[in-house]
C-alpha positions in Angstrom: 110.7 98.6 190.3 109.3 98.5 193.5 109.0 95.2 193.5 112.2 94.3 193.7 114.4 93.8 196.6 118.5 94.2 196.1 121.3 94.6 197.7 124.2 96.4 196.6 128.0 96.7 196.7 130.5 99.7 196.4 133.5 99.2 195.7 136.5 101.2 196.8 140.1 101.5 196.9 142.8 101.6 199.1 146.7 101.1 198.8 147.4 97.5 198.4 150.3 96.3 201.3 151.4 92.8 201.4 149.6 89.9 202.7 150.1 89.1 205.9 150.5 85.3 207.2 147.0 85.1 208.2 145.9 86.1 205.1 147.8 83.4 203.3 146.2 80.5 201.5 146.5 77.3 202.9 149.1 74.9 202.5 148.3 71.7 199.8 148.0 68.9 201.9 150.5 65.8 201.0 148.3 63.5 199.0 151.0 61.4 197.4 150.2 58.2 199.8 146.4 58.3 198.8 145.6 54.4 198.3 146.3 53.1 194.9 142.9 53.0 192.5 141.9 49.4 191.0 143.0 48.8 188.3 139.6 49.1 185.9 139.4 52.5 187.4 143.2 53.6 186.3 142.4 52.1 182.8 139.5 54.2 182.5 141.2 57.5 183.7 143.6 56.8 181.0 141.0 56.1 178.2 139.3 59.1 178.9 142.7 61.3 179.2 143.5 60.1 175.8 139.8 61.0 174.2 140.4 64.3 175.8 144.5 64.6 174.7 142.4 64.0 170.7 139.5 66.4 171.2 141.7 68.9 172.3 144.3 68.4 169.5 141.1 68.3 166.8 140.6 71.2 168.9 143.2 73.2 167.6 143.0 71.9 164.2 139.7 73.0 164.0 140.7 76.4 165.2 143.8 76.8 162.6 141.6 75.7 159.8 138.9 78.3 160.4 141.7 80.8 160.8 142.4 79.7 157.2 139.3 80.5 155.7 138.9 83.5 157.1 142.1 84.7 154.9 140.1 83.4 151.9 137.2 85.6 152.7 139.6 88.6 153.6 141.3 87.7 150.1 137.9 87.9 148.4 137.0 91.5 149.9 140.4 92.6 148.8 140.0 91.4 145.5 137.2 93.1 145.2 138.4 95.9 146.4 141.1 96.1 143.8 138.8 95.5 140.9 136.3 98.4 141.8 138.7 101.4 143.0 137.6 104.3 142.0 134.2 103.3 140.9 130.9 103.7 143.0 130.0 102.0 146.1 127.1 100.0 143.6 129.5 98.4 141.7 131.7 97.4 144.5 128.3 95.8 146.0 127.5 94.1 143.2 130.6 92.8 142.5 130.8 91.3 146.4 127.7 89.8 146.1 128.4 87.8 142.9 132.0 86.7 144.5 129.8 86.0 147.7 127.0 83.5 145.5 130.3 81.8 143.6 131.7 81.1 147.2 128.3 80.0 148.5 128.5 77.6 145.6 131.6 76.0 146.4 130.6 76.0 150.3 127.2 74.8 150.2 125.9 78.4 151.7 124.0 81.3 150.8 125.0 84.5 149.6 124.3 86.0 152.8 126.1 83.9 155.3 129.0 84.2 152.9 129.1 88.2 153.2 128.7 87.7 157.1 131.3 86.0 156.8 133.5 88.2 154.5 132.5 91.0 156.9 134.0 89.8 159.8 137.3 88.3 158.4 137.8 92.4 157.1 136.9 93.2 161.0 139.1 90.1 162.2 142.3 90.9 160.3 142.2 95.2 159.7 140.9 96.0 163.4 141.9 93.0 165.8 145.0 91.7 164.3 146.0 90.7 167.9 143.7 88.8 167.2 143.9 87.0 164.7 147.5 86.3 165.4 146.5 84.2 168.4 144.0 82.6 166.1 146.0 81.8 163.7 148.1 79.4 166.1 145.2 77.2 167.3 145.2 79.4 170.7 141.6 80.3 170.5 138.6 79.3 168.9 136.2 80.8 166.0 133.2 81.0 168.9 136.3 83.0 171.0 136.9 85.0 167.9 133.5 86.3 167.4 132.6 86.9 170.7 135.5 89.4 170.9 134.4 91.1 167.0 130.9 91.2 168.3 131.4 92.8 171.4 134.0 95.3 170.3 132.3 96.7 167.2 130.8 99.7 169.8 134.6 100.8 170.1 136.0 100.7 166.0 136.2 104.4 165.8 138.5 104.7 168.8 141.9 102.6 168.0 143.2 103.1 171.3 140.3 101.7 173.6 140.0 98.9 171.3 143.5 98.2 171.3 143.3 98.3 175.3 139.6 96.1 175.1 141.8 93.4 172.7 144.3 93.2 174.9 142.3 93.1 178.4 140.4 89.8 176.3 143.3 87.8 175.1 144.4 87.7 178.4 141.3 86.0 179.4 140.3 84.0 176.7 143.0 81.2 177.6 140.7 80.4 180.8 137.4 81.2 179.6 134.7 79.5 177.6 133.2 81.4 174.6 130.3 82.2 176.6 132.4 83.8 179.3 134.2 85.5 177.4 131.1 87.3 175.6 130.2 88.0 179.2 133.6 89.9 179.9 133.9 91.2 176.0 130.0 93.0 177.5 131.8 94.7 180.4 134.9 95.5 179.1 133.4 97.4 176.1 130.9 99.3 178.6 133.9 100.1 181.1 135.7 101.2 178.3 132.8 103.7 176.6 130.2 104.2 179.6 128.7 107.1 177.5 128.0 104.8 174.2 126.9 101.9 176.6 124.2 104.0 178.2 123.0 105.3 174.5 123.1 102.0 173.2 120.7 100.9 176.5 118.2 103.6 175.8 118.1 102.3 172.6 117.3 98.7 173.5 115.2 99.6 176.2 112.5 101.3 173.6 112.4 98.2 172.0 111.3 96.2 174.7 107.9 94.0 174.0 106.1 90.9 174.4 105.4 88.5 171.9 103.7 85.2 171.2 104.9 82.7 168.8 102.5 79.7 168.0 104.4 76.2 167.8 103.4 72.7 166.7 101.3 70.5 169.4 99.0 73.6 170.9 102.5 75.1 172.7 103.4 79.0 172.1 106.5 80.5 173.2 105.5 83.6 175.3 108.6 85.6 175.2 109.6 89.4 177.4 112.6 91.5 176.2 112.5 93.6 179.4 115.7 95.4 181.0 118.5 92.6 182.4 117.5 93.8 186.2 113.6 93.3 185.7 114.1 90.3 184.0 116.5 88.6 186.6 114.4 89.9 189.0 111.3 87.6 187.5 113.3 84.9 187.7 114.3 85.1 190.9 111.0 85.3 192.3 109.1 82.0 190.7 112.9 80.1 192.1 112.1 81.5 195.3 107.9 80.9 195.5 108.7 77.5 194.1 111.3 76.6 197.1 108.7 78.1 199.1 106.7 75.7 198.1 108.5 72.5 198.6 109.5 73.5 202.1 105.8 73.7 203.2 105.6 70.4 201.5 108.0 69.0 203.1 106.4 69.8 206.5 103.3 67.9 205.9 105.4 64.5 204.7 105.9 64.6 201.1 107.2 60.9 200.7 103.6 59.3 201.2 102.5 58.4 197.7 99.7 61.0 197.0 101.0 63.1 199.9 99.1 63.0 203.2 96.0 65.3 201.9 94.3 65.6 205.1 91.7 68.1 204.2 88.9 66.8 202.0 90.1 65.7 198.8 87.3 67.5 197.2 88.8 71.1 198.4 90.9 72.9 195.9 94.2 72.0 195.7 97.6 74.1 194.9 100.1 72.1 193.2 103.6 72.3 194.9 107.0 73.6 193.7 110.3 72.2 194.4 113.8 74.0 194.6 115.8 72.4 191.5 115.4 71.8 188.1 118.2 69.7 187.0 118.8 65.7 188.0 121.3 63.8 189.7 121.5 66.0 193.1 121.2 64.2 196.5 120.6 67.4 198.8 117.0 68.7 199.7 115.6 71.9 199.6 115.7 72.8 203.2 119.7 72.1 203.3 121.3 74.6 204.9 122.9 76.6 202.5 121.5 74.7 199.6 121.9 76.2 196.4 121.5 73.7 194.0 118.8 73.1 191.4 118.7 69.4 191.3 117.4 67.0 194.2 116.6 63.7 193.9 113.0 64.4 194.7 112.6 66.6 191.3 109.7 64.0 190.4 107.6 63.5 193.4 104.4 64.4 193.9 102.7 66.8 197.1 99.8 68.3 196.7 98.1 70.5 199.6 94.1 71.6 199.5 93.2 74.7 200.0 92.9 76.4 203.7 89.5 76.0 205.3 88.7 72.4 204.5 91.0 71.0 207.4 88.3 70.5 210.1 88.0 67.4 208.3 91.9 66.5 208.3 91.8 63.2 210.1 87.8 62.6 209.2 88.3 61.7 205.4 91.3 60.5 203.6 91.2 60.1 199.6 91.4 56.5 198.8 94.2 55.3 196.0 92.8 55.9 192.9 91.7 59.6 194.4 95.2 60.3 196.1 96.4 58.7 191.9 94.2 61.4 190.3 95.7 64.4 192.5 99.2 63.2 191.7 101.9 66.0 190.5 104.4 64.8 188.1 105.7 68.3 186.9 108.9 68.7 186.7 110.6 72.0 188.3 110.6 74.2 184.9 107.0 73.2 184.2 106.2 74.0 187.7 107.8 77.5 187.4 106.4 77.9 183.9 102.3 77.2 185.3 103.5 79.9 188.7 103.9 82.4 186.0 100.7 81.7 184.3 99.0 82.0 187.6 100.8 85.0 189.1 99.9 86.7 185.4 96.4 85.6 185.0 95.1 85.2 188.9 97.7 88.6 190.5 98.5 86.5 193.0 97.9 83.3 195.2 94.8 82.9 196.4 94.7 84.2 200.2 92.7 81.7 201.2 95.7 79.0 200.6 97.9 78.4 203.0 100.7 79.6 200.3 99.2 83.2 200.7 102.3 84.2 202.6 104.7 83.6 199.4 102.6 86.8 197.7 105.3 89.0 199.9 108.2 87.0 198.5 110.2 89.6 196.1 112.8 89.4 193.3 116.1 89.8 194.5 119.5 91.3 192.2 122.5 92.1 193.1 124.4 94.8 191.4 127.8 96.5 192.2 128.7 100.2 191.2 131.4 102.5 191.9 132.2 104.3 194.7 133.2 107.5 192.3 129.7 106.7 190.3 127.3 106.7 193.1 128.8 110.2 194.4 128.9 111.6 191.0 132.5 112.1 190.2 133.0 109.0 187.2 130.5 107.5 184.7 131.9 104.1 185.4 128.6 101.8 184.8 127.2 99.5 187.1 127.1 95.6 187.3 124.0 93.0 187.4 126.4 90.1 189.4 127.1 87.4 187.2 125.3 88.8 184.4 127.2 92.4 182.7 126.9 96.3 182.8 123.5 97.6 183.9 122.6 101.5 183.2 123.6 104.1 185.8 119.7 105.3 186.4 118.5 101.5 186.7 121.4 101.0 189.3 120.2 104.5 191.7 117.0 103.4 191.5 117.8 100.0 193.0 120.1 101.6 195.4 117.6 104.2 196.6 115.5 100.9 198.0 118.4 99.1 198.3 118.0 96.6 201.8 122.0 95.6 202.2 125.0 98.0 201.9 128.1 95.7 201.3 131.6 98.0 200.9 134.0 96.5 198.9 137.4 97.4 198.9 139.8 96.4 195.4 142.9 96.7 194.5 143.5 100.1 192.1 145.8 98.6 189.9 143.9 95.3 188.9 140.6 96.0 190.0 140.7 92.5 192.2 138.3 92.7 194.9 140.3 92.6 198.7 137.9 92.4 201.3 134.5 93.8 202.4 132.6 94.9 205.3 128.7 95.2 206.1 126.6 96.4 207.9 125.4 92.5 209.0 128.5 90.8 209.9 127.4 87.3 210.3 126.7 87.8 206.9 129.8 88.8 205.7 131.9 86.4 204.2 129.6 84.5 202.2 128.3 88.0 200.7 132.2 89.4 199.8 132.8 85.6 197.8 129.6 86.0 196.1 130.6 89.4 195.0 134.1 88.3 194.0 132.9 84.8 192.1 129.9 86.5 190.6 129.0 82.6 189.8 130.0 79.3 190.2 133.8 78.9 189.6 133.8 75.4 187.9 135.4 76.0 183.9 132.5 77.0 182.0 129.9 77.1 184.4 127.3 80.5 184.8 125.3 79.5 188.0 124.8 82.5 189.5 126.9 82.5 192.9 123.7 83.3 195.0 122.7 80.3 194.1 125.6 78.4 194.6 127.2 76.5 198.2 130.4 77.9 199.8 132.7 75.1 199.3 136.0 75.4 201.5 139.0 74.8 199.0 141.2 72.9 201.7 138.9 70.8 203.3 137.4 71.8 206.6 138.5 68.5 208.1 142.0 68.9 206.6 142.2 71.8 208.2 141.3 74.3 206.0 139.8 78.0 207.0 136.6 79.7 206.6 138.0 82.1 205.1 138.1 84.0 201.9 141.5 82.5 200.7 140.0 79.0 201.3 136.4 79.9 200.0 134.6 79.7 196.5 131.4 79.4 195.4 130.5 76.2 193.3 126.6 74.8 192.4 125.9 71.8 194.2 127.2 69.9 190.7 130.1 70.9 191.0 130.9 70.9 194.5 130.1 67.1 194.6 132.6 66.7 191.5 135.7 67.4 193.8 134.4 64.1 195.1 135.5 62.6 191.8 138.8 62.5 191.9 139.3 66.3 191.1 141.7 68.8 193.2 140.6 72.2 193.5 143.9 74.9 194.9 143.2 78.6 195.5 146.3 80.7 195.8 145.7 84.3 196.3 142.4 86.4 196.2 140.0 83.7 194.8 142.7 82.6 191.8 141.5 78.4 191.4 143.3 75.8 189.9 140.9 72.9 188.5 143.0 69.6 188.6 141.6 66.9 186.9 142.4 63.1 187.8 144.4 62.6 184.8 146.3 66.0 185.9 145.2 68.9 183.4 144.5 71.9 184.8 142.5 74.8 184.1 142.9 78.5 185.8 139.7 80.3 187.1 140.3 83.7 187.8 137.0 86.1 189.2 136.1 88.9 187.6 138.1 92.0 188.6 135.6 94.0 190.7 136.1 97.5 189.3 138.3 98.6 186.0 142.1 99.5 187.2 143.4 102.7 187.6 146.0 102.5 184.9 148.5 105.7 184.5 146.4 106.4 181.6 143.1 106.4 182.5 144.6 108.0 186.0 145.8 111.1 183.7 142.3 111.3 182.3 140.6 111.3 185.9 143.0 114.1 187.0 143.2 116.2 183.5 139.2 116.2 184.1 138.0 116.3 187.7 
């Protein structure tokens, strides 16, 4: 645990007063006089709105019929159910299975998937009827559905918190992807039972391994279940010696074709990382504030020897076909897959190499936790940013060594996250957005906001703040999008509007900060303290 450096957030709360004028967000420029489009352009806009007006129609349709079959399947169980009352459970299994195997018959699927199915259309319709009401008009999808069943079966034996986790859901799910909302269902559950969430955690955490599976063409997959922290942690270090990397690169003139090897070509070489691992992006590495994973360099080669071989620098140069042969074509995830290998098999960089300075470079998380948690007073569990609950003796430890106090300060009734202060000031904006975003805000997008550029929401040049009500964090993909034709409008406390350029929009609300003090979970806090 040592090795990893994080920096942590309380949050806190303080009566909420009206926003004053500066606080405001910015007025929506007039952009009604924007020059008309050419034609070609405004007849693609519209062929595209209509494919989207069908897919989201088939949508819907989709959504209603699986709604439908999972009545079938909850007909089947009660059927069942009828025939076998007052018999033993072995006959009642039996006779599901063979109702199961006729259905799989008539459905093209096994037995099995069939009583997975059957299982969670009981769940659907008996414990989240909420649920399925709002399924059943097309509202939300099958991948919504499940997400929510999934995540809530830690809560069936207490009706009212998962009456209170339904509810707190469907009011997301209209602005959330399935994948989002698994991520909320996560923290809602362990908000909601912090006691089951940290047995369920020991649990998993004894489970923990490493395995190797053997796949075709001499590849195995070499997969770690470790603990969320340790494993975000990992990650975070090869991003961060691989845009170490690419920045020394960069210094000695990466654009030469075999890069300018100076040191005898003979010496030992250490292949170079770069910062991004997706195409299409036209920033570089050493950007300030980059955080995307895709420049337009992701394919060019740079290759440095190994320190100590430099008194002959300007004496001997490779010639073509050597400079050819020391060419690195790796993309950026095979580059971070071989600085595993290395930093596995080797312990570290050689210290010879001029990269022996990246051997200090850490892992860095960022987790939030409680005011009332940290001093002992509430079990409340603590969150990995942009990931989900974290246990409370995982989140001490990390605050014991923490390097960055950030106080954040919500709002009691929602949980919406107000303002912050820090101990580094020049710091502290873009810190208090990445804790409020968590990730980047596009619809559907999980880029973790540390990662991400601080895009102003009005415009800088429109006149537009730096300022929290005019700031967001968005992944270089998605900040060049507004580019596109897109409209982006923030209205109060981070709250985005998406616009597209045929008009649809799409809400993107952050992640409340802390659970709300409700009356009832008020009268808890008092009837035990």
């Amino acid at each position: 645990m040592e090795s990893i450096e994080s920096s942590t957030r309380i949050d806190c709360t303080e009566e909420v007063r009206d926003m004053s004028e500066s606080d405001a967000p910015p007025p929506i420029p007039d952009r009604s006089e924007q020059p008309r489009r050419p034609a070609p352009f405004v007849a693609a806009r519209a062929a595209i709105d209509a494919v989207a007006t069908l897919l989201h129609e088939s949508q819907r349709g989709r959504a209603i019929a699986d709604h439908l079959d999972t009545l079938a399947m909850h007909a089947a169980w009660r059927t069942v159910t009828d025939l076998t009352r007052g018999r033993d459970s072995s006959c009642f299994d039996a006779e599901l299975l063979s109702a199961a195997a006729e259905i799989g018959i008539a459905t093209r699927a096994s037995d099995r998937t069939v009583l997975r199915r059957i299982y969670r259309a009981v769940d659907l319709h008996e414990r989240f009827p909420a649920t399925a009401a709002r399924f059943s008009t097309g509202a939300v999808t099958l991948a919504h559905v499940e997400a929510i069943i999934d995540e809530g079966q830690c809560l069936l034996d207490d009706d009212a918190l998962l009456a209170e986790y339904e509810a707190d859901l469907l009011d997301r799910a209209p602005e959330c992807t399935p994948g989002q909302l698994r991520s909320a269902a996560r923290r809602v559950a362990a908000e909601l039972d912090p006691a089951g969430f940290a047995e369920r955690h020991g649990r998993a955490k004894a489970e923990r391994h490493v395995r190797v599976d053997d796949l075709a063409d001499g590849m195995s997959l070499l997969t770690a279940l470790l603990p969320s922290t340790v494993a975000h942690a990992i990650h975070d270090r090869l991003t961060e010696l691989a845009r170490t990397c690419d920045r020394e690169r960069d210094a000695w003139g990466r654009d030469r074709p075999g890069g300018p090897l100076g040191p005898d070509a003979d010496a030992p070489v250490v292949p170079w990382c770069r910062c991004t691992g997706e195409p299409g992006c036209a920033c570089r590495p050493d950007d300030a504030g980059c955080g995307c994973d895709a420049p337009d360099h992701a394919t060019s080669s740079g290759l440095r020897p190994a320190r100590g071989a430099g008194d002959r620098a300007e004496a001997h140069e490779p010639d073509d076909e050597a400079a050819e042969s020391l060419r690195d074509e790796r993309r950026f995830d095979e580059m971070r897959a071989d600085a595993l290998a290395d930093l596995l098999l080797a312990g570290r960089l050689d210290a010879r190499s001029p990269h022996a300075a990246i051997n200090g470079i850490r892992g860095r998380v960022a987790i939030t936790v409680p005011a009332l948690t940290l001093v002992g007073v509430d079990d409340e569990p603590a969150m990995l940013d942009g990931v989900g609950p974290i246990p409370l003796d995982a989140a001490k430890a990390l605050c014991a060594g923490a390097s960055v106090w950030l106080r954040l300060l919500t709002d009691p009734a929602t949980g919406e996250a107000i303002t912050a202060d820090a101990y580094r000031p020049t710091a502290e904006l873009r810190r208090f957005v990445e804790t409020r975003d968590q990730h980047c805000r596009a619809p559907g997008c999980r880029r973790a906001a540390i990662r991400c550029d601080f895009d102003h929401t009005l415009a800088h040049a429109e006149g537009g703040p730096t300022s929290s009500t005019n700031g967001a964090m968005l992944c270089r993909r998605h900040h060049t999008m507004k580019h596109r034709g897109w409209r982006l409008v923030q209205s109060r406390r981070g709250a985005l509007t998406w616009i597209s350029p045929s008009g649809r929009r799409r809400a993107s609300t952050p992640n409340r900060a802390a659970r709300p003090w409700t009356a009832a979970r008020l009268a808890e806090f008092r009837r035990t303290a």
